[in-house]
N, C-alpha and C positions, 0 to 999 in steps of 0.2 A: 616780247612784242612782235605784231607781224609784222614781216618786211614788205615796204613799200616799191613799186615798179619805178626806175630811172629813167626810162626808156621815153622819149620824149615825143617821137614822130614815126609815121611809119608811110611806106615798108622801108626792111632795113635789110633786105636782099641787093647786094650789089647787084644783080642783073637788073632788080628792079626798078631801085630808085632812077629818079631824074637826074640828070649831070648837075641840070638849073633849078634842081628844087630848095626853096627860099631855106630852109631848114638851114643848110650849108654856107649863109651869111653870118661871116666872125664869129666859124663854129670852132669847136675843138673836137677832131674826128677823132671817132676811138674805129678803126677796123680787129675784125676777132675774128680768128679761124672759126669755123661750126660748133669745134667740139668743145672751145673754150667756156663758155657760160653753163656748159654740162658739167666739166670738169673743177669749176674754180668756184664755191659754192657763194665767195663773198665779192665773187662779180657785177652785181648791181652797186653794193655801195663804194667799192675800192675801186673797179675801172669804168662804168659805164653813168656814174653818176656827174652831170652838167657836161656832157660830150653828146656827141650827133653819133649814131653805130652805123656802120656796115658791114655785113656778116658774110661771109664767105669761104669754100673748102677747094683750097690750094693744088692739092690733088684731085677731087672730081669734076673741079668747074673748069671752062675755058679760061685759062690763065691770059689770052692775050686780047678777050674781051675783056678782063679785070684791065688789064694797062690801057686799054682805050677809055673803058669809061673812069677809072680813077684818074688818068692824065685830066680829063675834062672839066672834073669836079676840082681837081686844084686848078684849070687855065682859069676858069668861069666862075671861082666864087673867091670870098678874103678868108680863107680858113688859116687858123690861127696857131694852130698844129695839130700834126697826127702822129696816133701811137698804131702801133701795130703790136696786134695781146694774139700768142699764139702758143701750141703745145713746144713740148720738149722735142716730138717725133719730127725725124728727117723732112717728112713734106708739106711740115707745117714753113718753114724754111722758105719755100719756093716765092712766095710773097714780099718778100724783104725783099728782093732784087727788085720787085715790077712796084713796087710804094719807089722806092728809089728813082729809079728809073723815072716813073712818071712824076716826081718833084723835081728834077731835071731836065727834062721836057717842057717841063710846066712854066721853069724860066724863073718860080716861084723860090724867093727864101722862108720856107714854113719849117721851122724844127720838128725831128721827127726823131721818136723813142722807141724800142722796143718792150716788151713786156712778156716773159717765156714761164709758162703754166707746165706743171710737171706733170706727169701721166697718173700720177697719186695727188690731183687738186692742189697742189703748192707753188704759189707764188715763187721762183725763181732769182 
């Protein structure tokens, strides 16, 4: 059977999105390093399926635009939790602190999960 797209709203480039775009009311974030939805072949139906995405690479992007604008997106909307889906590699890592970070900032109690994709496409 084909597989069908989960992806719900776009764009899903942290840099890009709005902090206040409505998508993000009583969402369930799902953020994913870059390489994960290459790597994890059943990532539409296992982690991106009835969640909001924001995608981003830990090591080439401005990390401390990532904590401005994800602080923003938990101050400014009711999100309902977020998982953070990233590789097994050291700099996928970097992001855990600044999802943290910015949910204590946020002032916000939103449960928040990990999710660690292995360099050989396995769920963790």
């Amino acid at each position: 059977a084909k597989a069908e797209s989960e992806l719900m709203h776009w764009p899903v480039q942290i840099h890009l999105v709005s902090p206040r775009a409505s998508f993000f009311n009583d969402a369930d974030l799902l953020i994913a390093a870059d390489c994960v939805p290459f790597a994890y072949a059943d990532f539409h139906r296992d982690l991106l399926k009835g969640r909001v995405l924001l995608v981003g690479c830990p090591k080439l992007d401005d990390i401390n635009a990532y904590f401005d604008k994800i602080t923003q997106i938990f101050s400014n909307n009711s999100i309902k939790s977020v998982t953070y889906a990233h590789m097994e590699v050291p700099c996928c890592f970097g992001l855990v602190k600044v999802i943290q970070q910015a949910l204590l900032d946020s002032g916000k109690d939103i449960p928040f999960k990990e999710v660690t994709i292995s360099i050989k496409g396995e769920r963790l």
